[in-house]
C-alpha beads as a LAMMPS data file, in Angstrom:
LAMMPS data file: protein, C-alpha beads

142 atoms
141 bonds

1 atom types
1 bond types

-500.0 500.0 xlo xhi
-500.0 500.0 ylo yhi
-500.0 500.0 zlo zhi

Masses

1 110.0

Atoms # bond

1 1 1 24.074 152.329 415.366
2 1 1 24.926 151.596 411.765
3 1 1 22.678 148.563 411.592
4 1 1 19.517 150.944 412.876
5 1 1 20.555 153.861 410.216
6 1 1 20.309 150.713 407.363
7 1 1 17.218 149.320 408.597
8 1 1 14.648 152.608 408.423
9 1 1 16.698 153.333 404.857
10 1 1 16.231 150.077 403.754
11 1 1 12.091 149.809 404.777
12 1 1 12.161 153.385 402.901
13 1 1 13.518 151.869 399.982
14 1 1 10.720 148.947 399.812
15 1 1 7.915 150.940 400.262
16 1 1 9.463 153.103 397.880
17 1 1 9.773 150.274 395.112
18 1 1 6.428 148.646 396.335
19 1 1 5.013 151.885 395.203
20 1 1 6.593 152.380 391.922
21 1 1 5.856 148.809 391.095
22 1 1 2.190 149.150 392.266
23 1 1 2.062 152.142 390.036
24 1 1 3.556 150.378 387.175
25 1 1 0.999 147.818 387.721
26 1 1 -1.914 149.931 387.606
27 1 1 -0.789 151.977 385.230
28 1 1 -0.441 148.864 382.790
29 1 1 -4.245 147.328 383.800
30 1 1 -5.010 151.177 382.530
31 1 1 -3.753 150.835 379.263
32 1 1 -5.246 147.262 379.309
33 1 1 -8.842 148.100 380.097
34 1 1 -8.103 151.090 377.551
35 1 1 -7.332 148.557 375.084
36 1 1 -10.347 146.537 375.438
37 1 1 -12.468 149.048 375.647
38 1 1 -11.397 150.452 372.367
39 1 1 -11.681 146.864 371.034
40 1 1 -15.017 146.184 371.623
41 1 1 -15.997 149.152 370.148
42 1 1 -14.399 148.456 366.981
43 1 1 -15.827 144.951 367.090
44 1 1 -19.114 146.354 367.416
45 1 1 -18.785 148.649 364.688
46 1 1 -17.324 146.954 362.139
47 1 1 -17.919 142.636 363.234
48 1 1 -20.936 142.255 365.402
49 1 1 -22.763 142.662 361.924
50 1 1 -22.249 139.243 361.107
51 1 1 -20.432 138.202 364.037
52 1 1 -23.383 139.599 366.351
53 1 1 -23.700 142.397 369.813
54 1 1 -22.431 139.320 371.875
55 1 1 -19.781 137.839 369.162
56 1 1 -22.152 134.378 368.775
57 1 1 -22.433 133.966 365.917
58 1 1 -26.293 135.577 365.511
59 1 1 -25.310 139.030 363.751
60 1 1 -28.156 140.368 361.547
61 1 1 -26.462 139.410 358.335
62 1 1 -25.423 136.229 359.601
63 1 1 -28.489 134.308 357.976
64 1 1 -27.586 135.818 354.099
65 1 1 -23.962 134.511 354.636
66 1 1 -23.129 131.074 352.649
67 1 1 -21.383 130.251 356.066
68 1 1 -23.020 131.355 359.030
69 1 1 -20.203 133.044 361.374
70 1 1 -18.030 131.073 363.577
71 1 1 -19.097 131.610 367.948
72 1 1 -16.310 133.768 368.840
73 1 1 -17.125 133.336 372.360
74 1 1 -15.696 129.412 372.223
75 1 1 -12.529 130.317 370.408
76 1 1 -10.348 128.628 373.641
77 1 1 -12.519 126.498 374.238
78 1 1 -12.460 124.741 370.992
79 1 1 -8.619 124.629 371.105
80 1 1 -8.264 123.111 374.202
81 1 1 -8.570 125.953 376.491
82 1 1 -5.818 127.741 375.117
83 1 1 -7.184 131.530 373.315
84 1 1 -4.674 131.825 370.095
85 1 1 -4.062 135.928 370.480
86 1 1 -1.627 135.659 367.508
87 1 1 -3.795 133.043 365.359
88 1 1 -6.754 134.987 365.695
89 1 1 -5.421 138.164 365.003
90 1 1 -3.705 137.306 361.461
91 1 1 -7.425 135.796 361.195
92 1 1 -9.015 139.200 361.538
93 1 1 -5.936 140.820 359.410
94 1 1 -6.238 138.707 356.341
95 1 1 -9.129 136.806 356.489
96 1 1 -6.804 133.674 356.561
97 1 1 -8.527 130.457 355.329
98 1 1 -10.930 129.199 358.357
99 1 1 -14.060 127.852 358.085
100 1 1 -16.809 130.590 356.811
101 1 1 -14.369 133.021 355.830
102 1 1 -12.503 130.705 353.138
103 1 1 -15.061 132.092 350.416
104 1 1 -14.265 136.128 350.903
105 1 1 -16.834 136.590 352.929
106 1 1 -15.347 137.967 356.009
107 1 1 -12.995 141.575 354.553
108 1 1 -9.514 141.445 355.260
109 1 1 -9.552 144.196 358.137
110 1 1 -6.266 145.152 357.461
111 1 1 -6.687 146.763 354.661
112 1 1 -10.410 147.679 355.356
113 1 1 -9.319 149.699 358.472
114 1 1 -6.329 151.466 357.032
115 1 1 -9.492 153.461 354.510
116 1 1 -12.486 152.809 356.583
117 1 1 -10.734 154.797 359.564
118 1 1 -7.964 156.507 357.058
119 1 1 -5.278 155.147 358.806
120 1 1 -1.576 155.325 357.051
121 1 1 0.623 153.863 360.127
122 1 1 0.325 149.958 360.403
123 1 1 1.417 150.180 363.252
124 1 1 -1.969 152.058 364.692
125 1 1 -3.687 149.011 362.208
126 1 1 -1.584 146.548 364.214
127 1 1 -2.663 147.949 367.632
128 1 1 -6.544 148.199 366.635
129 1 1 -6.739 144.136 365.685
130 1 1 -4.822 143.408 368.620
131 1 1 -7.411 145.337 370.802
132 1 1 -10.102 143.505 369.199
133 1 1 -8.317 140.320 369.805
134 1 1 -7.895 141.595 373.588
135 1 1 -11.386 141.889 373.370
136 1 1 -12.260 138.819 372.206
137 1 1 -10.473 137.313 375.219
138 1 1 -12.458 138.532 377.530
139 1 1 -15.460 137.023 376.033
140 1 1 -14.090 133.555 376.055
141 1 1 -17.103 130.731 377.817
142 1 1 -15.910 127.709 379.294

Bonds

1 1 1 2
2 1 2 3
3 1 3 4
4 1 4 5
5 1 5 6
6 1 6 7
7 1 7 8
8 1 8 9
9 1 9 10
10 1 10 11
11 1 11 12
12 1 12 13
13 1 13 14
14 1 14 15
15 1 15 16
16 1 16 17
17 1 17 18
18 1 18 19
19 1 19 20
20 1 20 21
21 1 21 22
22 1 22 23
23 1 23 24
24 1 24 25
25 1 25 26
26 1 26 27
27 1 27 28
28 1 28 29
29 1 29 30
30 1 30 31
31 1 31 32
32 1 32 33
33 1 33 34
34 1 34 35
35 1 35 36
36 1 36 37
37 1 37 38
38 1 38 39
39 1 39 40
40 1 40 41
41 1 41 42
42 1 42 43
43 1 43 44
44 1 44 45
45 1 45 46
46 1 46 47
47 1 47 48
48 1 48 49
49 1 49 50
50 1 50 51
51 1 51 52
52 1 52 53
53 1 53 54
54 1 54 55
55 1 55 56
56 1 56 57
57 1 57 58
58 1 58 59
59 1 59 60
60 1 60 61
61 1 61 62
62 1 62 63
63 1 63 64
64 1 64 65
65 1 65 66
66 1 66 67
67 1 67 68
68 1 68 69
69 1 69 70
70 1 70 71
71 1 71 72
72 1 72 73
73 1 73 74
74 1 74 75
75 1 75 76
76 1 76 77
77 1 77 78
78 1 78 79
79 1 79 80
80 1 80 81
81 1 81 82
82 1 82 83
83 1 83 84
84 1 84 85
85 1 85 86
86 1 86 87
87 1 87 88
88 1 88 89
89 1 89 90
90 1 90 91
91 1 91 92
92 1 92 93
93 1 93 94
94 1 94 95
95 1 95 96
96 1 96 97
97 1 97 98
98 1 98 99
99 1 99 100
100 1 100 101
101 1 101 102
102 1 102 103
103 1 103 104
104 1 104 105
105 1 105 106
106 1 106 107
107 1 107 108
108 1 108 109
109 1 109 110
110 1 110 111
111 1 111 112
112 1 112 113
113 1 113 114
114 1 114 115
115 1 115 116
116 1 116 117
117 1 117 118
118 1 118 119
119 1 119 120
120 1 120 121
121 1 121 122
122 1 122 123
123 1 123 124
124 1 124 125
125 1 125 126
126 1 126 127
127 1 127 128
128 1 128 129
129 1 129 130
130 1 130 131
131 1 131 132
132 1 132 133
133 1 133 134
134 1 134 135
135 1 135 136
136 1 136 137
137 1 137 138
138 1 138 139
139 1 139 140
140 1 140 141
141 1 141 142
């Protein structure tokens, strides 16, 4: 009779965790969409300029540039298939050196988001480029 008791509480306890986890799960794809979302809004308001709608390289100031913008759709796939979230993100930060943003072209978005959207906590900064970067992602071609 014990065994029986365990069984039904055990099967109680799965489905229990099954459901927490689930919700855990879609709680986190949530936030993710969220993220993205927010990211491709900010990359359309503040890179498809040069970088264009569809992040190819063909924004409308692209042709006045000294260096035309990189393709950000074949980020991973010029690296091997491998998208470099961290890379690209101190990229879009700083404006590290890469090729067409080594001559100040591109802003440093760090600092241009903290006054464009009169943000004081980098950590909110921090979150936005990520989100762009998240975006980015999801635009990657094969």
């Amino acid at each position: 009779m014990k065994t029986s008791m365990k069984s039904p509480a055990l099967f109680i306890a799965l489905v229990f965790t099954g459901i927490l986890l689930s919700s855990t799960g879609c709680e986190e794809q949530k936030a993710r969409k969220a993220a993205i979302r927010e990211g491709e809004v900010y990359f359309k308001s503040y890179c498809a300029l040069c970088h264009g709608e569809n992040a190819d390289g063909k924004g409308d100031m692209a042709s006045m540039l000294d260096t035309p913008p990189m393709d950000l759709t074949t980020i991973a796939k010029r690296r091997g298939g491998e998208f470099p979230e961290d890379e690209i993100a101190r990229i879009i930060a700083t404006a590290e050196r890469t090729p067409g943003h080594s001559l100040g072209e591109m802003p440093a978005w760090w600092e241009t988001l903290k006054r464009a959207e009169n943000i004081d906590d980098p950590e909110v900064v921090r979150q936005k480029i990520e989100n762009i970067v998240a975006y980015l992602k999801t635009l990657q071609k094969e």
